[in-house]
PyMOL commands that place a pseudoatom at each C-alpha (Angstrom):
pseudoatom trace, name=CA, resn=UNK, resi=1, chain=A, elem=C, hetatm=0, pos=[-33.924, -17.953, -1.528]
pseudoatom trace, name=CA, resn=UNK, resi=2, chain=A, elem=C, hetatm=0, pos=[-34.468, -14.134, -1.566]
pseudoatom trace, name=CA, resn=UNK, resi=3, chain=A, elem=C, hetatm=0, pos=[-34.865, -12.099, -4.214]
pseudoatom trace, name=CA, resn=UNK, resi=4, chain=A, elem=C, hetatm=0, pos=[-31.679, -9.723, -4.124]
pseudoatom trace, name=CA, resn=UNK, resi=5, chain=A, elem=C, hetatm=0, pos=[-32.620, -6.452, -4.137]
pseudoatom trace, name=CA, resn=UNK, resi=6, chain=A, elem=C, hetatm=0, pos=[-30.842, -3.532, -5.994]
pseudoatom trace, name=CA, resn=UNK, resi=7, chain=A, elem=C, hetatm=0, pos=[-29.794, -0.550, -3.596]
pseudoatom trace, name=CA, resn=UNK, resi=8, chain=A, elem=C, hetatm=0, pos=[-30.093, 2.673, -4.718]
pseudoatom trace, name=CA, resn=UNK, resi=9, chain=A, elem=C, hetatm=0, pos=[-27.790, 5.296, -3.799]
pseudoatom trace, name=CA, resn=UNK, resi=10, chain=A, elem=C, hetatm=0, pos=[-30.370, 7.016, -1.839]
pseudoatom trace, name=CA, resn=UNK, resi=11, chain=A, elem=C, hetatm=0, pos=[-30.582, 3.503, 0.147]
pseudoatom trace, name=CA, resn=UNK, resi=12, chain=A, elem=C, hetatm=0, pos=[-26.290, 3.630, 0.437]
pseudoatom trace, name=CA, resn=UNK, resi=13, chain=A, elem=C, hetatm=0, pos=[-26.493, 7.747, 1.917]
pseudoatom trace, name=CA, resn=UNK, resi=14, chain=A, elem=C, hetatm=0, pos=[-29.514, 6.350, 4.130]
pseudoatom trace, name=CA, resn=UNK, resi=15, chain=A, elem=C, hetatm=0, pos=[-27.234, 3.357, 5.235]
pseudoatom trace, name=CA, resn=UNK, resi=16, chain=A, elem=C, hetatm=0, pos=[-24.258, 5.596, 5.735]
pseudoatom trace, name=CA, resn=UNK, resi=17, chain=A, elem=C, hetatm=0, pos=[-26.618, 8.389, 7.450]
pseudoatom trace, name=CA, resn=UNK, resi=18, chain=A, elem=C, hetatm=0, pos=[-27.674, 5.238, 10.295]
pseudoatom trace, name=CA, resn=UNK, resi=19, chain=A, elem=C, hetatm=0, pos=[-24.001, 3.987, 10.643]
pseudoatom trace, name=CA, resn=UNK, resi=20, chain=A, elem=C, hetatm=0, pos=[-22.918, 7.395, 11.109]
pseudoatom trace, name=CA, resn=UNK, resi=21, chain=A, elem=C, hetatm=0, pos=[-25.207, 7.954, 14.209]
pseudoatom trace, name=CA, resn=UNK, resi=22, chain=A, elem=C, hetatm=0, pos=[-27.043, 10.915, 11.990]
pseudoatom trace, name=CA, resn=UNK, resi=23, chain=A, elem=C, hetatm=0, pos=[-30.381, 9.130, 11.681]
pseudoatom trace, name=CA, resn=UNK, resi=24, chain=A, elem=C, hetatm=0, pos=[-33.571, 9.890, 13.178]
pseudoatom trace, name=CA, resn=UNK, resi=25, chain=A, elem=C, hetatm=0, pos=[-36.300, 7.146, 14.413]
pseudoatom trace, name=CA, resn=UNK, resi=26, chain=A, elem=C, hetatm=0, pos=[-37.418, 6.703, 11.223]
pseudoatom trace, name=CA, resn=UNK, resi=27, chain=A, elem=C, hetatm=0, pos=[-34.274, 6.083, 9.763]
pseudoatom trace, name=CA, resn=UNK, resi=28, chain=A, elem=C, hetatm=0, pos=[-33.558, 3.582, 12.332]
pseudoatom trace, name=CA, resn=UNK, resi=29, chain=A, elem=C, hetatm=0, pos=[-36.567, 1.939, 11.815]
pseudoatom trace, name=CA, resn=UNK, resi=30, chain=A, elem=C, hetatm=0, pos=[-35.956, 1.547, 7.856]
pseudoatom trace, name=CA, resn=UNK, resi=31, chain=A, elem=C, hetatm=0, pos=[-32.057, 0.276, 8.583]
pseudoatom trace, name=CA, resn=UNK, resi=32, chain=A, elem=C, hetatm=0, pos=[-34.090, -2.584, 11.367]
pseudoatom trace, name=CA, resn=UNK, resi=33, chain=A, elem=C, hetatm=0, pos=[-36.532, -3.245, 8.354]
pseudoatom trace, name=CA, resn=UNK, resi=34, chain=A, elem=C, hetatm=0, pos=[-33.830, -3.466, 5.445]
pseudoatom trace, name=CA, resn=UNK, resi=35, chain=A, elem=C, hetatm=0, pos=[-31.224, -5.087, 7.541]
pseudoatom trace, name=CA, resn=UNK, resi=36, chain=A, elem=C, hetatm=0, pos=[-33.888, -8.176, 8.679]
pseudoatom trace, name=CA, resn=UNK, resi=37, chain=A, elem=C, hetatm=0, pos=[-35.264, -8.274, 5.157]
pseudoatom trace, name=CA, resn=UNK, resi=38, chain=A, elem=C, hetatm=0, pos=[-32.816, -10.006, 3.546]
pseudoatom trace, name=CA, resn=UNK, resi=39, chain=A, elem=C, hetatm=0, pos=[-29.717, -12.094, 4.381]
pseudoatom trace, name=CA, resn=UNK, resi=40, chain=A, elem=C, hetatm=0, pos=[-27.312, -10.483, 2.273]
pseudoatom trace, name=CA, resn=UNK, resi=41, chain=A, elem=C, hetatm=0, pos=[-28.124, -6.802, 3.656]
pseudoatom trace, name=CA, resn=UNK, resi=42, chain=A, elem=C, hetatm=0, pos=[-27.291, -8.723, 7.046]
pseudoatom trace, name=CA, resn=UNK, resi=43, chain=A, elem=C, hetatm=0, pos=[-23.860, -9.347, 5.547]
pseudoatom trace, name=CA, resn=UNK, resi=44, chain=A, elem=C, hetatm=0, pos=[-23.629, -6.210, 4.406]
pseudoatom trace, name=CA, resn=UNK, resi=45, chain=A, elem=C, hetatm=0, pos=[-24.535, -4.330, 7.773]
pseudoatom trace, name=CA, resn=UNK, resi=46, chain=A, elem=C, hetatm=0, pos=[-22.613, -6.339, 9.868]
pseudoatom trace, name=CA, resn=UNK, resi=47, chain=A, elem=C, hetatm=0, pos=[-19.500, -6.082, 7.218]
pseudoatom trace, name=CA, resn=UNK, resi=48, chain=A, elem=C, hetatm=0, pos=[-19.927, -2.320, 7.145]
pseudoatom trace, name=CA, resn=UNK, resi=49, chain=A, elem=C, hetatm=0, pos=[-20.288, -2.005, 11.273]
pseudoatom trace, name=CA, resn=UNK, resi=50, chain=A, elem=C, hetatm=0, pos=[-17.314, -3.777, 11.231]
pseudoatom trace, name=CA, resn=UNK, resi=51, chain=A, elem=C, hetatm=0, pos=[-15.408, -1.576, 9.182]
pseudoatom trace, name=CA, resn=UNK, resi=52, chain=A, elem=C, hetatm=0, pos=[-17.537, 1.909, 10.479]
pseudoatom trace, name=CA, resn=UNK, resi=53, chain=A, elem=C, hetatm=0, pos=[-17.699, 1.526, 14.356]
pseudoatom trace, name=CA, resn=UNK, resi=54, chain=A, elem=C, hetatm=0, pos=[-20.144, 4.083, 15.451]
pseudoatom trace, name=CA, resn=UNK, resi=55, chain=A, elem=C, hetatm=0, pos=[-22.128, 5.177, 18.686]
pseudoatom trace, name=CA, resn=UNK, resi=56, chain=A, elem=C, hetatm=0, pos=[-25.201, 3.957, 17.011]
pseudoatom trace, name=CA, resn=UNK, resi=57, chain=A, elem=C, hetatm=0, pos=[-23.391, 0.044, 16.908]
pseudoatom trace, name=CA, resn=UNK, resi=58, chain=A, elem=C, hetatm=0, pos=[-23.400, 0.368, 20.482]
pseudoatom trace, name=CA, resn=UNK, resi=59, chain=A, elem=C, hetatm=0, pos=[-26.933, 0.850, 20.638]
pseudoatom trace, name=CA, resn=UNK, resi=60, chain=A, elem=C, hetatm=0, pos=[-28.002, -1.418, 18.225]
pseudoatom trace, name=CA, resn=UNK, resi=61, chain=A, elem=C, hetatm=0, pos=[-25.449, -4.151, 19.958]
pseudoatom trace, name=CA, resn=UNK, resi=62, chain=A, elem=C, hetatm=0, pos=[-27.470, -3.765, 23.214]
pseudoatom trace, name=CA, resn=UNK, resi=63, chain=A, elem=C, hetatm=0, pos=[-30.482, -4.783, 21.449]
pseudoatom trace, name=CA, resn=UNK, resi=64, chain=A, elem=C, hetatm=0, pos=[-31.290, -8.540, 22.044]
pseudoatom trace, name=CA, resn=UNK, resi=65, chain=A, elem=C, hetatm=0, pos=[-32.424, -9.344, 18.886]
pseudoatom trace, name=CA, resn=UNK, resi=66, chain=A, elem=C, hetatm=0, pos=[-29.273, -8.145, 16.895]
pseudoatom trace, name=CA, resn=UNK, resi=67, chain=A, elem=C, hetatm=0, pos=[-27.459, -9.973, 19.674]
pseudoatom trace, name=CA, resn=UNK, resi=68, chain=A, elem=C, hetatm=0, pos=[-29.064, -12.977, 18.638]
pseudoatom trace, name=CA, resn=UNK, resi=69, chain=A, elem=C, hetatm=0, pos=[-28.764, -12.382, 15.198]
pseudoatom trace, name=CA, resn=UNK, resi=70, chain=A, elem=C, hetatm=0, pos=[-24.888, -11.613, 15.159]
pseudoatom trace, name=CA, resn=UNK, resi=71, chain=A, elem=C, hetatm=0, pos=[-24.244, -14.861, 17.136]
pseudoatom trace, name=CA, resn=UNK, resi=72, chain=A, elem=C, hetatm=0, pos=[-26.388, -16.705, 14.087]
pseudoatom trace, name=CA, resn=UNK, resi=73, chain=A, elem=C, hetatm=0, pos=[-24.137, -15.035, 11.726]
pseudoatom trace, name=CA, resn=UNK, resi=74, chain=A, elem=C, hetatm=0, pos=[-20.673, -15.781, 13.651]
pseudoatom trace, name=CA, resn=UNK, resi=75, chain=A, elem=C, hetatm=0, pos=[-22.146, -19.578, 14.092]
pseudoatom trace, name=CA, resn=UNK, resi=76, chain=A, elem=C, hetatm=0, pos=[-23.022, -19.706, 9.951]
pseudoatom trace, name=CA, resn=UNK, resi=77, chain=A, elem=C, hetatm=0, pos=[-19.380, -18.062, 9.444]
pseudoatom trace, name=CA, resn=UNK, resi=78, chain=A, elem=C, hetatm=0, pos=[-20.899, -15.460, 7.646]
pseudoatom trace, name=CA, resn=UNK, resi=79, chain=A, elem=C, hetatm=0, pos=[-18.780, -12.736, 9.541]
for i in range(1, 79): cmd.bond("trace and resi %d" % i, "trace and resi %d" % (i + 1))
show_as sticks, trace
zoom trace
């Protein structure tokens, strides 16, 4: 099990700066990181990119491994 981790609001606006196609390569780098860190922030993220469709989805849907991963999600009927 993984230790849940407490997001900070600086963590939310850094979320909401990625989902909102605003981030740079370094942001996108931390959202890959945070986002394969933990389960739950998979939930999260893939809740949220439901909810907030943005260019940046699009790129990040093209990527194989987030393909992968939201297939293992929808299988595990955690989306």
């Amino acid at each position: 099990m993984c230790k849940q981790e407490i997001m900070t609001d600086a963590d939310w606006e850094l979320l909401a700066k990625c989902l909102a196609g605003e981030g740079d390569t370094i942001d996108m780098l931390w959202l890959k990181m945070w986002i394969n860190s933990n389960p739950e922030n998979e939930k999260v993220f893939f809740k949220l990119s439901q909810i907030y469709h943005t260019p940046v989805l699009d790129e990040m849907n093209e990527d194989e491994s987030f393909q992968k991963l939201t297939a293992r999600l929808k299988k595990d009927e955690l989306l």
